[in-house]
MOPAC internal coordinates of N, CA, C and O (Angstrom, degrees):
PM7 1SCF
backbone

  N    0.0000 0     0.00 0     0.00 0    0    0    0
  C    1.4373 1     0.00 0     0.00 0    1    0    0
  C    1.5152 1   110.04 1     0.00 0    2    1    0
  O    1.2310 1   126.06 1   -49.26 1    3    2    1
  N    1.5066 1   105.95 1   130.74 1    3    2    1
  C    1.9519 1    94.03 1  -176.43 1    5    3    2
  C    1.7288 1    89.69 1   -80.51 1    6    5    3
  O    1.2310 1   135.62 1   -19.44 1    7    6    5
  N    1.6075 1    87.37 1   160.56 1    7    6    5
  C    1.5830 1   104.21 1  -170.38 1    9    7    6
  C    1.3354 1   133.32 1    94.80 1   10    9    7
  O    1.2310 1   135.20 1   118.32 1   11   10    9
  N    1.4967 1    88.19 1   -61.68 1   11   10    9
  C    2.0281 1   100.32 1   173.34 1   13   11   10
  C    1.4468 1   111.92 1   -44.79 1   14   13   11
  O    1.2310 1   138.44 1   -35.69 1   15   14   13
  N    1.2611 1    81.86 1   144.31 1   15   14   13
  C    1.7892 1   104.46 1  -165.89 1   17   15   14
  C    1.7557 1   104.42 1  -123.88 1   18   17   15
  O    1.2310 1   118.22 1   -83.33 1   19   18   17
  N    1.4470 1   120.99 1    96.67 1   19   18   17
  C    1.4893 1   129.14 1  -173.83 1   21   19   18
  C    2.0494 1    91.40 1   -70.21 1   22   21   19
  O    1.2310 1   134.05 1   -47.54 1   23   22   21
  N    1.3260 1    90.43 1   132.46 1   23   22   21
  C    1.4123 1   117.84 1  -179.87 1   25   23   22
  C    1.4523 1   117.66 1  -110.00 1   26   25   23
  O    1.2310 1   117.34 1   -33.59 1   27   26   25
  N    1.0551 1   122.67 1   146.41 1   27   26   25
  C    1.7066 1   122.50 1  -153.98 1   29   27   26
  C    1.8114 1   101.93 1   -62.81 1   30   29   27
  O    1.2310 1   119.58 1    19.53 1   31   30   29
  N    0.9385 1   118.40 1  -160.47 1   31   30   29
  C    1.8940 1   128.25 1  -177.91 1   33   31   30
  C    1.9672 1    87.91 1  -111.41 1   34   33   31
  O    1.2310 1   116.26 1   147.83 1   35   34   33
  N    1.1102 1   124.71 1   -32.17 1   35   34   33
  C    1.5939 1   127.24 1   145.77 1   37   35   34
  C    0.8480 1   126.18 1     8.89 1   38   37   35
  O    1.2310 1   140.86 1    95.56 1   39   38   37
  N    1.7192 1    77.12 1   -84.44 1   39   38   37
  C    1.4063 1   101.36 1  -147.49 1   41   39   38
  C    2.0937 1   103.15 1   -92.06 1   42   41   39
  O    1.2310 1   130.45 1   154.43 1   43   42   41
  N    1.3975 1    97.45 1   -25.57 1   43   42   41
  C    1.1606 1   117.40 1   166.53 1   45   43   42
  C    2.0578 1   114.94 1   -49.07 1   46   45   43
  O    1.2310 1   126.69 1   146.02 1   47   46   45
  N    0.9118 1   104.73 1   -33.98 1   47   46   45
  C    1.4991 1   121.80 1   177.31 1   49   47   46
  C    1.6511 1   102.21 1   -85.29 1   50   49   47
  O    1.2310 1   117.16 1   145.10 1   51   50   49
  N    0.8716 1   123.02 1   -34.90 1   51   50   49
  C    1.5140 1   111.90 1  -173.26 1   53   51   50
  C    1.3098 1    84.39 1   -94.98 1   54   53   51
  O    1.2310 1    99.42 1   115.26 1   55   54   53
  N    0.9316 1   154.71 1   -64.74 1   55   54   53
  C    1.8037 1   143.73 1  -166.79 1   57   55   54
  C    1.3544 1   103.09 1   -35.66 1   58   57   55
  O    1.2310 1   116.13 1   121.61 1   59   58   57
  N    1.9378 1   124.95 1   -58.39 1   59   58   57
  C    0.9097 1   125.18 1  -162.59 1   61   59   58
  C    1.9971 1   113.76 1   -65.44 1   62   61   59
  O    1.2310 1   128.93 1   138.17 1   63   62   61
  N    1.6694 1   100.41 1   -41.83 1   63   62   61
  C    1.9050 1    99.57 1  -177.44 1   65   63   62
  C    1.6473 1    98.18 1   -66.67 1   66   65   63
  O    1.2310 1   118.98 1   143.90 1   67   66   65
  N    1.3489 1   119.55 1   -36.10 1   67   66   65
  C    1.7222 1   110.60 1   177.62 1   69   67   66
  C    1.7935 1   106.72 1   -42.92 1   70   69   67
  O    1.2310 1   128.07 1   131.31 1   71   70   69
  N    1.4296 1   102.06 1   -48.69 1   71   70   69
  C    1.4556 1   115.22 1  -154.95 1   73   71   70
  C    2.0374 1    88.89 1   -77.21 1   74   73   71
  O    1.2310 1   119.11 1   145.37 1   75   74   73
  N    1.1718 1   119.30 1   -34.63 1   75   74   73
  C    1.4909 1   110.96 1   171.29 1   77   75   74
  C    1.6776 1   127.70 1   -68.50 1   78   77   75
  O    1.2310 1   127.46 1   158.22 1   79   78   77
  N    1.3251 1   103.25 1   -21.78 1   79   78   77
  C    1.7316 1   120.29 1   172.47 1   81   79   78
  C    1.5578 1    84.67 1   -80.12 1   82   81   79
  O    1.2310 1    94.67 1   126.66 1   83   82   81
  N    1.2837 1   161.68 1   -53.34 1   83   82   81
  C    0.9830 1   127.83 1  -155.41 1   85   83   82
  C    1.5320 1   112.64 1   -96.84 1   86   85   83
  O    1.2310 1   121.13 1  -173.14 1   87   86   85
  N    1.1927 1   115.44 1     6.86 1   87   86   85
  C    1.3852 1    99.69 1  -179.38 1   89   87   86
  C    1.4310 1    93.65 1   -90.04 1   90   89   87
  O    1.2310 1   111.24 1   157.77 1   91   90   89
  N    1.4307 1   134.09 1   -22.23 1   91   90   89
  C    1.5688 1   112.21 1  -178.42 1   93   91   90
  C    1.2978 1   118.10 1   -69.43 1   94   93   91
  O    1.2310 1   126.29 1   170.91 1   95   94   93
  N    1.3909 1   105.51 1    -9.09 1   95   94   93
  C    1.6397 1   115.02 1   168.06 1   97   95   94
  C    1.7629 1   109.98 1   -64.09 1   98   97   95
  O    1.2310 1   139.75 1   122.01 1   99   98   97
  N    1.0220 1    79.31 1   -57.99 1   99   98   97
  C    2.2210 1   103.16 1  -177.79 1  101   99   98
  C    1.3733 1   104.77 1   -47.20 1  102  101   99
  O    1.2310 1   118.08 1   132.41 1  103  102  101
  N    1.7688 1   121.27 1   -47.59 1  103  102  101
  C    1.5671 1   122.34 1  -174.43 1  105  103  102
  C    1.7573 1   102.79 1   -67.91 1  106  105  103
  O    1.2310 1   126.17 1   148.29 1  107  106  105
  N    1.1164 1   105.74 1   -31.71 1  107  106  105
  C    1.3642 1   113.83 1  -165.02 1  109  107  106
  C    1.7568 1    97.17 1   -73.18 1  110  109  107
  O    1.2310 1   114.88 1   132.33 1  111  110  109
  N    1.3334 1   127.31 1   -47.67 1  111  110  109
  C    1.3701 1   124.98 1  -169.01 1  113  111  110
  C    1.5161 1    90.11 1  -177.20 1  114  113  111
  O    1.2310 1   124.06 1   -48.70 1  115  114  113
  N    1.5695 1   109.81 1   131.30 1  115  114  113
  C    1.7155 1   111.22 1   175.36 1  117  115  114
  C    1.4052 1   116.32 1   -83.83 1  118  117  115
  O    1.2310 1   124.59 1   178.87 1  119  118  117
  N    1.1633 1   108.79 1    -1.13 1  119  118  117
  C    1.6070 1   100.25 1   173.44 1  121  119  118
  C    1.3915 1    98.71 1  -132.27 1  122  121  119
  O    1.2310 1   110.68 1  -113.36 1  123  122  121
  N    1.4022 1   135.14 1    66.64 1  123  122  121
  C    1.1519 1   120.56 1   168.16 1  125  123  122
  C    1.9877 1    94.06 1  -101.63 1  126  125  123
  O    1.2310 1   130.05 1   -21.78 1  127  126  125
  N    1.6114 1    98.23 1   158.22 1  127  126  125
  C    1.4602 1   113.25 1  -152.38 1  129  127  126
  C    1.8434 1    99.68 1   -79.60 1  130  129  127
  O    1.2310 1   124.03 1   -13.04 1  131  130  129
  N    1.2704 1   109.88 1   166.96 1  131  130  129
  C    1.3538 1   101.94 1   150.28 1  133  131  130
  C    1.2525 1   154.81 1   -76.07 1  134  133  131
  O    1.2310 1   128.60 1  -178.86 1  135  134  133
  N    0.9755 1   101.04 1     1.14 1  135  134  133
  C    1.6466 1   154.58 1  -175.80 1  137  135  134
  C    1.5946 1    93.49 1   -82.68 1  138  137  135
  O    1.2310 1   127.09 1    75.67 1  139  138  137
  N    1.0024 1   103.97 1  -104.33 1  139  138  137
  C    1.3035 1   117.15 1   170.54 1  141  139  138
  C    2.2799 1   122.97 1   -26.98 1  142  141  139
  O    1.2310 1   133.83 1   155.91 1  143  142  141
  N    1.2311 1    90.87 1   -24.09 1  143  142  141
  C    1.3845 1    92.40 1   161.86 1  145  143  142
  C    1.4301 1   129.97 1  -105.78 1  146  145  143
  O    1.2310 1   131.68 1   169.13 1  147  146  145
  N    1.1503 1    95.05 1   -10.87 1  147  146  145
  C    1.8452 1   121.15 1   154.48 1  149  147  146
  C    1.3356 1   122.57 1   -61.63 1  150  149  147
  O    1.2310 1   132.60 1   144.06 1  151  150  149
  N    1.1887 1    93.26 1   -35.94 1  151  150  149
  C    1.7926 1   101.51 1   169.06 1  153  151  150
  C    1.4837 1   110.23 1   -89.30 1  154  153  151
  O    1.2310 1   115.76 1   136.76 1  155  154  153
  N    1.2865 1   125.65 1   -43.24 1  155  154  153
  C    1.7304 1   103.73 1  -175.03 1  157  155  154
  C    1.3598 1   103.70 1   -56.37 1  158  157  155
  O    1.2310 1   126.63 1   146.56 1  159  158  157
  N    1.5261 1   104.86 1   -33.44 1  159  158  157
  C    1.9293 1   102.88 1  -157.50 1  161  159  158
  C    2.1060 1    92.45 1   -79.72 1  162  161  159
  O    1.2310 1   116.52 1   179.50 1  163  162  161
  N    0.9826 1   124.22 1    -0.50 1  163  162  161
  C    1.3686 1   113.80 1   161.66 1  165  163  162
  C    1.2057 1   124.80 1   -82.95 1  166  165  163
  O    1.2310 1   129.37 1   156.37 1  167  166  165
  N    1.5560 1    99.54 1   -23.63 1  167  166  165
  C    1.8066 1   106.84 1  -178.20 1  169  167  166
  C    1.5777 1   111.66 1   -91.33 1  170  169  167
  O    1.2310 1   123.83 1   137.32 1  171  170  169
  N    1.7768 1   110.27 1   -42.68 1  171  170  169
  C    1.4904 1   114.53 1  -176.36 1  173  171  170
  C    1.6344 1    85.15 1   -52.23 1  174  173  171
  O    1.2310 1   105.50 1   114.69 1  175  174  173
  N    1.4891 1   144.48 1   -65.31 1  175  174  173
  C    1.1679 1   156.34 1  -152.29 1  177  175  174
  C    1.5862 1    94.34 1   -54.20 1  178  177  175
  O    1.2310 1   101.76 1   125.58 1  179  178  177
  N    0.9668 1   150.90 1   -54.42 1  179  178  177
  C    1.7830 1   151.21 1  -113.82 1  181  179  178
  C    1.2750 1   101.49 1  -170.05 1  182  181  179
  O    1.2310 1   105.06 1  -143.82 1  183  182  181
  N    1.3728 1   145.25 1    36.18 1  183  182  181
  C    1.5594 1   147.64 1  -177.49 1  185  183  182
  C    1.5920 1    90.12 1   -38.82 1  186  185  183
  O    1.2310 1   121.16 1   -32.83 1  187  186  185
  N    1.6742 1   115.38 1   147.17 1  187  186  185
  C    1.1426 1   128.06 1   157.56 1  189  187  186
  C    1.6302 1   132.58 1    86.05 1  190  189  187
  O    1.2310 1   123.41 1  -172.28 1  191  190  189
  N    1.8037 1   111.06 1     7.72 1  191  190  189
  C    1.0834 1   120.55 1  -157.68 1  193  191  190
  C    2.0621 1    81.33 1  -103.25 1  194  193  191
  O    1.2310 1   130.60 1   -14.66 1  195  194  193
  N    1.3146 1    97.15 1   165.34 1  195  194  193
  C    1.5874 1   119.15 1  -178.87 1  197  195  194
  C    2.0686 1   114.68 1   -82.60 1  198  197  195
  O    1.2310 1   128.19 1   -34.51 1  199  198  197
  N    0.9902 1   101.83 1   145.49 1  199  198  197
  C    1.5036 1    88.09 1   168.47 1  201  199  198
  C    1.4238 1   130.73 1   -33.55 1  202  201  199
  O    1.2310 1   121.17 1   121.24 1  203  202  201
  N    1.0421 1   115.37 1   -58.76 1  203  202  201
  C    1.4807 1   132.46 1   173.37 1  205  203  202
  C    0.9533 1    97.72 1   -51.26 1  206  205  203
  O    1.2310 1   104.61 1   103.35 1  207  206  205
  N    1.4695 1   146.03 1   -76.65 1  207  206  205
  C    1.1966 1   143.28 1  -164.92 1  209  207  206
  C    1.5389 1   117.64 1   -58.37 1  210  209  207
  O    1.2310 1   118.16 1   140.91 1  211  210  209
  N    1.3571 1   121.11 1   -39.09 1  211  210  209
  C    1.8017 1   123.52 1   158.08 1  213  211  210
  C    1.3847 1   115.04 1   -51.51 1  214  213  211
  O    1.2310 1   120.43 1   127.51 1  215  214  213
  N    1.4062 1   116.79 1   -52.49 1  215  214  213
  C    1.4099 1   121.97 1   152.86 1  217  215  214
  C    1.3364 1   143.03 1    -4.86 1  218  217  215
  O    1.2310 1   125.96 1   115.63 1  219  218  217
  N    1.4130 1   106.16 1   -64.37 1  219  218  217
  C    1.5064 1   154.09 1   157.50 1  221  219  218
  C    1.4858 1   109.55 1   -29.10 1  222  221  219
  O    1.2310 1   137.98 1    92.44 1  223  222  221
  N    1.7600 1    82.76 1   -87.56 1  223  222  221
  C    1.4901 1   100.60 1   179.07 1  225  223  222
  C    1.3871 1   129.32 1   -38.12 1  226  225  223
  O    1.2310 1   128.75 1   134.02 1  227  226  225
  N    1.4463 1   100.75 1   -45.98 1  227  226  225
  C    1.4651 1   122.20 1  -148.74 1  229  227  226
  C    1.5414 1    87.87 1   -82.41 1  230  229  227
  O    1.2310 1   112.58 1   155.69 1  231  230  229
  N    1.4191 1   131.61 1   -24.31 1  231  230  229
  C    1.5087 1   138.89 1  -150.41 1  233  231  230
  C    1.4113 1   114.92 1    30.50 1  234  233  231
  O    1.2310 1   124.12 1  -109.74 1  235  234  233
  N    2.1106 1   109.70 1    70.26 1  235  234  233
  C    1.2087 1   112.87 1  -166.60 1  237  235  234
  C    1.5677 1    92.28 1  -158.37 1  238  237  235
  O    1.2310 1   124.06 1   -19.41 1  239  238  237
  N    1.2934 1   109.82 1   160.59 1  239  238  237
  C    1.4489 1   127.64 1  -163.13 1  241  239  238
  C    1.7586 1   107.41 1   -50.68 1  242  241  239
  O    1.2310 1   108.41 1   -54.19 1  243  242  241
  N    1.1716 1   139.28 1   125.81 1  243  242  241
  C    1.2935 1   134.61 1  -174.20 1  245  243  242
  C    2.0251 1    95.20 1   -71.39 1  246  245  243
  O    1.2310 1   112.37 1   141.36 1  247  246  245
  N    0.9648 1   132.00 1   -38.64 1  247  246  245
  C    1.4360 1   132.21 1   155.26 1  249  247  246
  C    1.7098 1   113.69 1   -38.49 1  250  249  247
  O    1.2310 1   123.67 1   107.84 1  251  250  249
  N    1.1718 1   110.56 1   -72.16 1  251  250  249
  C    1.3849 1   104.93 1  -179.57 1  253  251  250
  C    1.7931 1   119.28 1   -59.15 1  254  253  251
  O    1.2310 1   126.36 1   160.10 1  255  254  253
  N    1.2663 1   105.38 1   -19.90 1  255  254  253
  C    1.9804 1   100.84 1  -170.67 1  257  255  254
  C    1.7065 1    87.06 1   -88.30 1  258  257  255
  O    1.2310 1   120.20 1   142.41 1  259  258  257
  N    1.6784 1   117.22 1   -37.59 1  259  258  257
  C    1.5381 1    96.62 1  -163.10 1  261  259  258
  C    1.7433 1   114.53 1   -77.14 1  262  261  259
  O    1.2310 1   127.27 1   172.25 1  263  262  261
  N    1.4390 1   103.62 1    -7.75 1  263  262  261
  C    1.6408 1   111.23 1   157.96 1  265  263  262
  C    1.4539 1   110.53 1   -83.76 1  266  265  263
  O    1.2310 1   110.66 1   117.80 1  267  266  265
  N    0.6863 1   135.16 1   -62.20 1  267  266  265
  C    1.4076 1   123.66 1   173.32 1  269  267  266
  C    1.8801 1   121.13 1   -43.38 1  270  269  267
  O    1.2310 1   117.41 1   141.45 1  271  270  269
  N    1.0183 1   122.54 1   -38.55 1  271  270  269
  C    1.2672 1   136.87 1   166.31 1  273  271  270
  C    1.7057 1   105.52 1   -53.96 1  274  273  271
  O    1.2310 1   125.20 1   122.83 1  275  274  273
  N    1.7471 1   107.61 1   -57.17 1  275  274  273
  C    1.6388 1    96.13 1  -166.62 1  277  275  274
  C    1.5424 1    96.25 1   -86.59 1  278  277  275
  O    1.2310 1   112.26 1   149.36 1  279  278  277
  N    1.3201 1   132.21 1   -30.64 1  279  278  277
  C    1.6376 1    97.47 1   150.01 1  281  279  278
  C    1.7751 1   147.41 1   -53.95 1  282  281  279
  O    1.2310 1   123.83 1   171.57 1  283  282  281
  N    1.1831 1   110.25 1    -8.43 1  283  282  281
  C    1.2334 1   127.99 1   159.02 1  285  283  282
  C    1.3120 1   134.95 1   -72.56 1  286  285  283
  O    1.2310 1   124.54 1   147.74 1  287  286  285
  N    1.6692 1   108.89 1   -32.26 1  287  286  285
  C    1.1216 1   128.87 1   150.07 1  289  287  286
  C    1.7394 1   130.84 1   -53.46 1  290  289  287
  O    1.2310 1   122.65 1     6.96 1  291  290  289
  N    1.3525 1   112.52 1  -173.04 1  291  290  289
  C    1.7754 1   101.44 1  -147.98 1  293  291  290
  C    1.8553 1    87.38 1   -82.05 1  294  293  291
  O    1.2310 1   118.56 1   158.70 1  295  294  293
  N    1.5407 1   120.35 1   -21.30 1  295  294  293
  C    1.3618 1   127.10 1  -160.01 1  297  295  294
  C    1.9048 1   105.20 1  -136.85 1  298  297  295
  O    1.2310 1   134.19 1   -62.38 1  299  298  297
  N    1.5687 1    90.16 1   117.62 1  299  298  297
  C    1.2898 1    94.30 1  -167.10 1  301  299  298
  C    1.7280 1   108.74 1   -83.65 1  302  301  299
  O    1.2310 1   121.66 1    -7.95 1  303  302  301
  N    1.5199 1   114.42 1   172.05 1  303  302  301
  C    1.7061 1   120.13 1  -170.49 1  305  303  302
  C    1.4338 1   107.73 1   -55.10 1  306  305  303
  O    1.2310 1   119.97 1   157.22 1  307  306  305
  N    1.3766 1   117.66 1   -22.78 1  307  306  305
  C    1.5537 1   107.52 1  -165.93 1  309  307  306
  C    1.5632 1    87.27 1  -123.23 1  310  309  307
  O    1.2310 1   121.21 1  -118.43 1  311  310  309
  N    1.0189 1   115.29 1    61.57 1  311  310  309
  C    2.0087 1   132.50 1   160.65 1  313  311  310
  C    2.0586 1    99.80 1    62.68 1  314  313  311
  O    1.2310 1   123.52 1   151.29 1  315  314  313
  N    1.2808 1   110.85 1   -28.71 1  315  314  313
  C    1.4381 1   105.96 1  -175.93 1  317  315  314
  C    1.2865 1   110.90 1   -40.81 1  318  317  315
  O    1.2310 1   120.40 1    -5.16 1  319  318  317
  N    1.5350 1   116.83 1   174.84 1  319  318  317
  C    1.3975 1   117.53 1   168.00 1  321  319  318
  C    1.6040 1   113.22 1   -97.65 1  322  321  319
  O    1.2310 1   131.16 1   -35.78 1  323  322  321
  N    1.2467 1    96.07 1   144.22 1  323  322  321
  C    1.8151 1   116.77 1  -159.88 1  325  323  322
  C    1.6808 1   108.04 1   -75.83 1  326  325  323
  O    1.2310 1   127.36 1    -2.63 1  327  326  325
  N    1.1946 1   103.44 1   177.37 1  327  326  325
  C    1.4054 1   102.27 1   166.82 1  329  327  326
  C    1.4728 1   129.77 1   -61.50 1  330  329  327
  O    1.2310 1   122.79 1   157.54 1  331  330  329
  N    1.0300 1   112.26 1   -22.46 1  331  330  329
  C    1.7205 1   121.99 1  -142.49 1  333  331  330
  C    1.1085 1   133.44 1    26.44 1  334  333  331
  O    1.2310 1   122.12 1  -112.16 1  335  334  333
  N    1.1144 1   113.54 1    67.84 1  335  334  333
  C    1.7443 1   128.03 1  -179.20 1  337  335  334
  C    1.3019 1   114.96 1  -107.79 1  338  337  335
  O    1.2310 1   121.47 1   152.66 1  339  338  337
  N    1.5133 1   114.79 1   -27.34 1  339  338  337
  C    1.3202 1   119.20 1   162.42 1  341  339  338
  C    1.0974 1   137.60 1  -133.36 1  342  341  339
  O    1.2310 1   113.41 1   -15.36 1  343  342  341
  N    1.2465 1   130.07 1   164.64 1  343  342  341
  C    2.0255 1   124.77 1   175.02 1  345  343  342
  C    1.0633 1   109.96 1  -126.69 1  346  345  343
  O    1.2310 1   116.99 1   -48.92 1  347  346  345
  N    1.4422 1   123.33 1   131.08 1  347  346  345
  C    1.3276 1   126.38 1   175.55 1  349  347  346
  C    1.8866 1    96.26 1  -105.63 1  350  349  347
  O    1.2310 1   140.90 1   -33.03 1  351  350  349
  N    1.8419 1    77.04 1   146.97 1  351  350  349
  C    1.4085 1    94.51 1  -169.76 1  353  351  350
  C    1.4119 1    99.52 1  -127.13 1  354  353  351
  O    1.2310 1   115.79 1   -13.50 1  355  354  353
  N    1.5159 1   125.60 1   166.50 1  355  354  353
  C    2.0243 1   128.52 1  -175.35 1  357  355  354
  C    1.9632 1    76.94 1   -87.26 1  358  357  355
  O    1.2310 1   122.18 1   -43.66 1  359  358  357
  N    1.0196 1   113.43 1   136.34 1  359  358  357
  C    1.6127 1   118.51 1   160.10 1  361  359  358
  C    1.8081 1    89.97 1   -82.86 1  362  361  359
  O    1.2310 1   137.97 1   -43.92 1  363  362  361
  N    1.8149 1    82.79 1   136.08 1  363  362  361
  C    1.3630 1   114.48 1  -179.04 1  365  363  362
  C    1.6573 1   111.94 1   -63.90 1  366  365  363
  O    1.2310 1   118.84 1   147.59 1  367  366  365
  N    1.3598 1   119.81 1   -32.41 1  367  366  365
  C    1.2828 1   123.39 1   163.78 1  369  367  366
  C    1.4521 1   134.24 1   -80.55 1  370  369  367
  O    1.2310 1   120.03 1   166.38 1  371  370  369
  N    1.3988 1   117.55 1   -13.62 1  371  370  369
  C    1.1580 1   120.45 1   159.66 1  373  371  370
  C    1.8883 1   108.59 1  -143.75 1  374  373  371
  O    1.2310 1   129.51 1   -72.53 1  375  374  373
  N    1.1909 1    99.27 1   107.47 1  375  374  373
  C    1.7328 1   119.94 1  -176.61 1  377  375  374
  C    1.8984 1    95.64 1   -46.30 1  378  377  375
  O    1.2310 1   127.11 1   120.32 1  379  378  377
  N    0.8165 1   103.92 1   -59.68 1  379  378  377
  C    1.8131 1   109.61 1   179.31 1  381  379  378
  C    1.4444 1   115.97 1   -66.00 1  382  381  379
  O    1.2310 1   124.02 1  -167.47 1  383  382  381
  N    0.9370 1   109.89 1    12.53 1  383  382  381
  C    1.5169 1   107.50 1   177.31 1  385  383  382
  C    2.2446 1   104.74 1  -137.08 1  386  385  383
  O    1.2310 1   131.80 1   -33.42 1  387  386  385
  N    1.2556 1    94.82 1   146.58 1  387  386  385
  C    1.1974 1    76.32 1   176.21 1  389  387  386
  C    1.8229 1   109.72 1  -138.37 1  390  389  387
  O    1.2310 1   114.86 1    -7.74 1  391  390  389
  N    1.2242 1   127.35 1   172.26 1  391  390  389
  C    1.7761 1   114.22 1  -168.25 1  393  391  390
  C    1.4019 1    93.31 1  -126.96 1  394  393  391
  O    1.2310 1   128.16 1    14.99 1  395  394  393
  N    1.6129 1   101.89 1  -165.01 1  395  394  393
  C    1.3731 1    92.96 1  -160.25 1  397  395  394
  C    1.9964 1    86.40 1  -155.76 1  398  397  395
  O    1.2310 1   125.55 1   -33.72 1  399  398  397
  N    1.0356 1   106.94 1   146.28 1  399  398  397
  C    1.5755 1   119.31 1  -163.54 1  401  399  398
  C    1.4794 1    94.71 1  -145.34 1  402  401  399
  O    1.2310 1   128.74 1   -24.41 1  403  402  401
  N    1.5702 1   100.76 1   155.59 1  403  402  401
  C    1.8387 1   113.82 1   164.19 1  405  403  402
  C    1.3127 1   100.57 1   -59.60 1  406  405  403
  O    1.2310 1   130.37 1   -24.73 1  407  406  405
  N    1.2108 1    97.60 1   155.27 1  407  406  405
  C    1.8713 1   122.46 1   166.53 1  409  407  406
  C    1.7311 1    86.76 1   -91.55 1  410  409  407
  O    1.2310 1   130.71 1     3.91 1  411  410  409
  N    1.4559 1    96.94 1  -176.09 1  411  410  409
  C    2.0850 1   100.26 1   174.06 1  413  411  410
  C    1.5051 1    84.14 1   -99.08 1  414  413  411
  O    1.2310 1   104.94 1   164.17 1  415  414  413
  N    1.1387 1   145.46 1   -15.83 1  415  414  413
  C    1.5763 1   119.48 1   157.90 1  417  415  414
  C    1.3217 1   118.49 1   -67.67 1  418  417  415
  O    1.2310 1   107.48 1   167.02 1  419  418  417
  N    1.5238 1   140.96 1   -12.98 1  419  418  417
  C    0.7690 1   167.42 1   145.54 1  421  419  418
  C    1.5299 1   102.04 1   -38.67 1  422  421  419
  O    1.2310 1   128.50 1    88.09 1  423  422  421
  N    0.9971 1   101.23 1   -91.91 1  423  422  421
  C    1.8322 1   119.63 1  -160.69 1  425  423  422
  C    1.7819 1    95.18 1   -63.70 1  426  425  423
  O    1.2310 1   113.75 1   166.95 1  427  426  425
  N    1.2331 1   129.43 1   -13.05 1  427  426  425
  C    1.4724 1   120.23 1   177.71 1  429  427  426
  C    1.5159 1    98.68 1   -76.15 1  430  429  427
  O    1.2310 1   121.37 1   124.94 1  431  430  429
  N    1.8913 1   114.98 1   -55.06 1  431  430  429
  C    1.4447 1   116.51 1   177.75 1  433  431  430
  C    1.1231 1   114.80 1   -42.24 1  434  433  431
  O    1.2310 1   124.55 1   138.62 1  435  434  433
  N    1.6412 1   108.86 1   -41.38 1  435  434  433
  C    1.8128 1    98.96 1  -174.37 1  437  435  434
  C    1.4055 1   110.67 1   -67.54 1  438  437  435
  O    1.2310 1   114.43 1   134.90 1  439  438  437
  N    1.2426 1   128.16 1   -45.10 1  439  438  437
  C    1.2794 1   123.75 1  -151.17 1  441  439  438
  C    1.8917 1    91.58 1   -90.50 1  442  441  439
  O    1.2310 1   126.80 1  -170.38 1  443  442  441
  N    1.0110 1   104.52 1     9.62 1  443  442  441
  C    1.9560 1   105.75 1   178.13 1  445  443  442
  C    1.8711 1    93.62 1   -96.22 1  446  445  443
  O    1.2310 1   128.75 1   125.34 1  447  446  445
  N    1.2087 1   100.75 1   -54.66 1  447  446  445
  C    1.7731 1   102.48 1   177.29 1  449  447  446
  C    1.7441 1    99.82 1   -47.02 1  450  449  447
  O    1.2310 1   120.74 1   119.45 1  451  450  449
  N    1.0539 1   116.20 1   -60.55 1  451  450  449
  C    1.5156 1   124.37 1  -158.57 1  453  451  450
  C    1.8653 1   105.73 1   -50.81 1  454  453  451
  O    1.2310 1   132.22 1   135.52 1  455  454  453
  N    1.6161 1    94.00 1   -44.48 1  455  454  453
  C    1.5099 1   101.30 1  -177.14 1  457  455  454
  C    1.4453 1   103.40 1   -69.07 1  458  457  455
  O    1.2310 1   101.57 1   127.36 1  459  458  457
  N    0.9170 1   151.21 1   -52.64 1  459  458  457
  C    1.1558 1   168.00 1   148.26 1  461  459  458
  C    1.5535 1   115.17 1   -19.33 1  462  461  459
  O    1.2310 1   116.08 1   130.02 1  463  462  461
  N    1.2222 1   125.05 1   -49.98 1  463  462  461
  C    1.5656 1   128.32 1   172.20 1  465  463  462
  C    1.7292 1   114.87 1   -72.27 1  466  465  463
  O    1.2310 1   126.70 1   148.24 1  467  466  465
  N    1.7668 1   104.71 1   -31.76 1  467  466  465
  C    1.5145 1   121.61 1  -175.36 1  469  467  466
  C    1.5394 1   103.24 1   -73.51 1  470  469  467
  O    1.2310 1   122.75 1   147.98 1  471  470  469
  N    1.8503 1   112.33 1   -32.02 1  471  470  469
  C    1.2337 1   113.39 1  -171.12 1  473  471  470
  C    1.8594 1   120.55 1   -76.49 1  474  473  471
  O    1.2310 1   127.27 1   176.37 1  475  474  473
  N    1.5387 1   103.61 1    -3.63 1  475  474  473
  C    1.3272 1   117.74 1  -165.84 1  477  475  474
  C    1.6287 1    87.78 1  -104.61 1  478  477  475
  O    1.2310 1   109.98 1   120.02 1  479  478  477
  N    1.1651 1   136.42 1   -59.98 1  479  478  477
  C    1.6983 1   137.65 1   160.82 1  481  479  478
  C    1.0325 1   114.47 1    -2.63 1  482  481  479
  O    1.2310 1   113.45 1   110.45 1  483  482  481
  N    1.8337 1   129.99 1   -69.55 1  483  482  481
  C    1.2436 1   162.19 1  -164.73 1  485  483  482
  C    1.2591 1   109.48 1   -49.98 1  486  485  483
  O    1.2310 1   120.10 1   180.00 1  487  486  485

């Protein structure tokens, strides 16, 4: 093929565990956004931080993470059922504020990405 550019067996391995982290996205919902996987990997990353504070991090619209968040949750914005990747909880230190943690569907995806990124290392 003119152009094509042969890429190491490497690099071939890290293409492929990338391409395995996203299919647990795909089983989970085939069109979930990138956006939206930007946010679990802020929360699997940082369990327990507040909207605002994912917000922050993420350097992204506090509108767009707190939709993405309650679709992640067990009940999505338009009444469907959510991903379950996360649970929001009232933080015990401030009643008006509330954080946001893995679900164990959650924490299986993470630790499936993790196996998966460690398996491309190897």
């Amino acid at each position: 093929m003119a152009g094509a550019q042969p890429i190491s067996s490497q690099d071939r391995k890290k293409l492929a565990a990338f391409s395995r982290c996203l299919d647990g996205f795909v089983e989970i919902r085939a069109a979930m956004s990138v956006g939206a996987i930007e946010t679990f990997v802020a929360v699997a990353n940082q369990e327990g931080l507040s909207l605002n504070e994912y917000a922050k991090v993420m350097d992204a619209p506090l509108s767009t993470v707190s939709r993405h968040l309650i679709d992640m949750s067990v009940k999505r914005r338009n009444g469907d059922v959510g991903y379950d990747l996360v649970i929001r909880e009232v933080d015990p230190n401030n009643l008006r504020q509330n954080v946001y943690t893995l679900s164990a569907r959650g924490k299986k995806l993470r630790s499936r990405i993790i196996s998966a990124v460690e398996s491309a290392s190897s």
